[in-house]
N, C-alpha and C positions, 0 to 999 in steps of 0.2 A: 488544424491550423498549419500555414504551410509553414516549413523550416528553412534554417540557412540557404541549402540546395535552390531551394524552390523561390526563395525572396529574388536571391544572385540572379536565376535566370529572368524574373519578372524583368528584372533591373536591366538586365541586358536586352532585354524585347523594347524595354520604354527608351534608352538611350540612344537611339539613330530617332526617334521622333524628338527628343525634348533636349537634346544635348548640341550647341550653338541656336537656339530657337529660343524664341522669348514667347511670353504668357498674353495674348493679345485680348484677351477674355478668361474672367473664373465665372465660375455661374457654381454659385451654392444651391441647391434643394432644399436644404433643411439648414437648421438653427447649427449640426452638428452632428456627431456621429458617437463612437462611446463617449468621448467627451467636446462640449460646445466649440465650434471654431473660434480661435483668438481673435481679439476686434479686428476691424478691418482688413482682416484673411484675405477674401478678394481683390482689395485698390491695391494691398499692398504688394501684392504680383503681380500687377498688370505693367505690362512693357519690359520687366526683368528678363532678362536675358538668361539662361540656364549655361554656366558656365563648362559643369561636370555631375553626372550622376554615379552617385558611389554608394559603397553600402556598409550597416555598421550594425553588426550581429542579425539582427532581423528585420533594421529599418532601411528604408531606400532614403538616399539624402539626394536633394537637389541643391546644388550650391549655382548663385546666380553674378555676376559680374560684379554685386555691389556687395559682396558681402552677405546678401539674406542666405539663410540655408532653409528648405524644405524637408522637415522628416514626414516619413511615410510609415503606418505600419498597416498591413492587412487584414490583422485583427485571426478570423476564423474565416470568412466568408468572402471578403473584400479582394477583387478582380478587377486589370485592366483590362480596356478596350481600346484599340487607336483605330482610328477610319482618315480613310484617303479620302480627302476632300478632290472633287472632279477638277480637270486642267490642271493638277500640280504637274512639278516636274516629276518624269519617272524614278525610280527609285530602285535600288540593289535587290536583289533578290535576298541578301542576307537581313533587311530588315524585317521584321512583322506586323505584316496588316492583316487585317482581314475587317469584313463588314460586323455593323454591332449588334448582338444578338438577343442579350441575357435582358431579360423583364425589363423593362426602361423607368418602370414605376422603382427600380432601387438605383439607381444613377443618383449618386448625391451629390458629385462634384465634376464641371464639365469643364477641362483645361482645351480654347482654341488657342493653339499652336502657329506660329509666325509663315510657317513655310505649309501649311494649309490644313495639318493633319488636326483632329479633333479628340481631344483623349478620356474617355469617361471612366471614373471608377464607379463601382456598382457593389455594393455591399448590402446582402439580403437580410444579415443580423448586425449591422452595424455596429461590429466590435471593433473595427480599425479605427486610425483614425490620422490626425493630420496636424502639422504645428510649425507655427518660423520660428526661426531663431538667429543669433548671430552664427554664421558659421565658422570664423575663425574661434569661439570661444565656445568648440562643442563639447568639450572636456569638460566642461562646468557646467554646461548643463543638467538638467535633472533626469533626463532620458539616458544618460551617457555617461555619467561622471563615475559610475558605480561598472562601470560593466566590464569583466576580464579581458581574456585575448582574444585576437582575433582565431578561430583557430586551422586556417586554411596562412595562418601567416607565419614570420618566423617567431612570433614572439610565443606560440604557443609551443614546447621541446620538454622532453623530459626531466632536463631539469628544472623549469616552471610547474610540470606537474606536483615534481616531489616537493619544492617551496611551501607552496600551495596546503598542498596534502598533511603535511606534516602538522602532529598531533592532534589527528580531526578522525573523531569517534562515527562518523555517519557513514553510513553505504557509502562505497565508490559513483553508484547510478544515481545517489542523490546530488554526489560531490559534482560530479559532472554535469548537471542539470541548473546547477547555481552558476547561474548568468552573470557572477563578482569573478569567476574565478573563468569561465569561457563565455565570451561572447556568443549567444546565438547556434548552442548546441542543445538540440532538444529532444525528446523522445525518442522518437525512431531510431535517430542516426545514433544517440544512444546506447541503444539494447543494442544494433548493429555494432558498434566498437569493440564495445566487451565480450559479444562473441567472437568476433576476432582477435578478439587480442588474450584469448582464453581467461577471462577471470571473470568470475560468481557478481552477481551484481550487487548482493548483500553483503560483501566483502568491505571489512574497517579501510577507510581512506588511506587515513594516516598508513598504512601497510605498505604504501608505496614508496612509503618514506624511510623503510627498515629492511636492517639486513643487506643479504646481496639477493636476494629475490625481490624484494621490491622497486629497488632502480631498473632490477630487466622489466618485471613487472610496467614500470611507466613509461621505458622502451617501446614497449609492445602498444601499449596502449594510445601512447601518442602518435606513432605509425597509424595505428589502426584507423584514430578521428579523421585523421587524413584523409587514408585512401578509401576511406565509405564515402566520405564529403565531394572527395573527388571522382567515386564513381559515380555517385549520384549526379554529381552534376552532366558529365559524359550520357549519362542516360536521360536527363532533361527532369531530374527531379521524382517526385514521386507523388502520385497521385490519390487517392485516397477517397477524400469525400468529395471538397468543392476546388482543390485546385487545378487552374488551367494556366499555361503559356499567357504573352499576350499576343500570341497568334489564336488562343482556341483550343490549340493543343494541349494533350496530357502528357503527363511524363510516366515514363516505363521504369524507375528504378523499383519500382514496390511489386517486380515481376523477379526481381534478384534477392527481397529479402531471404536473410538466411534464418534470421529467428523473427523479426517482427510480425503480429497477425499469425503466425503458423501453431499456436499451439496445436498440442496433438498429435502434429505431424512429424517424420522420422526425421532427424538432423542431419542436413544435405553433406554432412564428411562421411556417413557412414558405420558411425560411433557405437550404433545401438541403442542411442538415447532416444527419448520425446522431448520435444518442447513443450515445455512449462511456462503458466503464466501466474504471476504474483503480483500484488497490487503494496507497490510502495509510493508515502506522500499523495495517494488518490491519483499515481499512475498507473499506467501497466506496464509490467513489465516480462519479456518474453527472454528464456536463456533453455540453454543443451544443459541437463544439467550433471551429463558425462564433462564433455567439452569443458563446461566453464565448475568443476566441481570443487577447485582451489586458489588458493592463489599463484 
């Protein structure tokens, strides 16, 4: 499933096609995707304007001139596509196009765009899925209203970690995975953190909340969500099963992982250790288990 990294960039390929361009045709395929589209999905974007495309943990939001908002999620599988419609105006080399490739038989929703471009998403197990809503009142929504920090923002810091943290009996790797307390950190980037930021991933939460080792402790670790988050993005994400750019492109950061996937293999500081893999909550999870041996 793709993560924070990998939504950010989608969002940013779809934003020079849908961002001042309104919805001039929706065409549904199907009744719906994980869950049914809301009544009148399609009338009700037709001729809206796409005011701004933003993103919130793992959803792509379209906000439209009148207030509608567009959440997007991609589920496992779910991929865009934009196609250049012939005679447009030329266009930057910094946007992405490219022609549309993937099965046509999973195309389940086709957005024609105002300024020519055609946008299809294509989900092969249609696990995504799709919803309006008001957008000034996203905070109460039910997709939203529950969800922590941003954590590429200022609001996520280590003193938010330790607030947080504090009196909570579960692994750190669980704590971190709970979408209440960070928006839109998941897996990968994960086990990534906490190996840089050296700590065990079965290690008490609440730990960070104690002592003088635990405040360095959430130091570290908040640096760390960062700059994985932020190299990934620099690398274009990370590519795995089915995620692609919406140019087509893969992303290269899962060619840096330091512990993800590498069980077995020696820990790239040199340590002496192997990477370890352990399945916590029916994830996996990959750590040094020199490197990350304490808190």
């Amino acid at each position: 499933m793709p993560e924070l990294p990998e939504v950010e960039i989608v969002r940013r390929g779809l934003a020079p096609a849908m961002e001042g361009a309104s919805f001039v045709s929706v065409l549904l395929n199907r009744a719906g995707l994980r869950f049914p589209f809301d009544p009148g999905f399609a009338e009700r974007l037709q001729n809206e304007r796409v005011h701004r495309l933003t993103r919130r943990a793992k959803y792509i939001i379209a906000e439209t001139d009148s207030g509608l908002g567009l959440a997007i999620h991609l589920g496992m599988t779910g991929r865009f596509t934009i196609e250049r419609a012939a005679g447009t105006t030329p266009l930057t080399a910094a946007m992405h196009y490219y022609r549309h490739d993937p099965d046509p038989r999973h195309d389940h929703v086709i957005f024609a765009m105002s300024r020519g471009e055609v946008i299809r998403y294509n989900d092969v197990r249609r696990f995504g899925y799709m919803t309006l809503f008001p957008a000034a009142r996203i905070d109460e929504h039910r997709l939203f209203k529950g969800l922590g920090a941003e954590p590429l923002s200022s609001e996520l810091t280590p003193a938010y970690l330790i607030s947080r943290a504090r009196g909570k009996t579960q692994p750190v790797k669980n704590f971190l995975l709970d979408q209440r307390v960070i928006g839109g950190l998941g897996n990968i980037y994960a086990c990534e953190a906490l190996f840089r930021a050296g700590l065990p991933p079965d290690a008490e939460a609440g730990a960070l909340a104690r002592g003088k080792r635990g405040p360095a402790a959430a130091e570290r670790l908040c640096a760390a969500i960062k700059g994985v988050l932020e190299d990934a993005l620099l690398a274009g994400g990370s590519s795995i099963k089915d995620y692609r750019h919406a140019d087509g492109t893969v992303g290269g950061f899962q060619e840096k992982f330091d512990v993800y996937g590498r069980e077995g293999h020696a820990c790239r500081k040199d340590c002496g250790g192997v990477i370890e893999r352990r399945v916590q909550q029916g994830r996996s999870t990959f750590f040094c288990p020199r490197c990350q041996a304490r808190f």
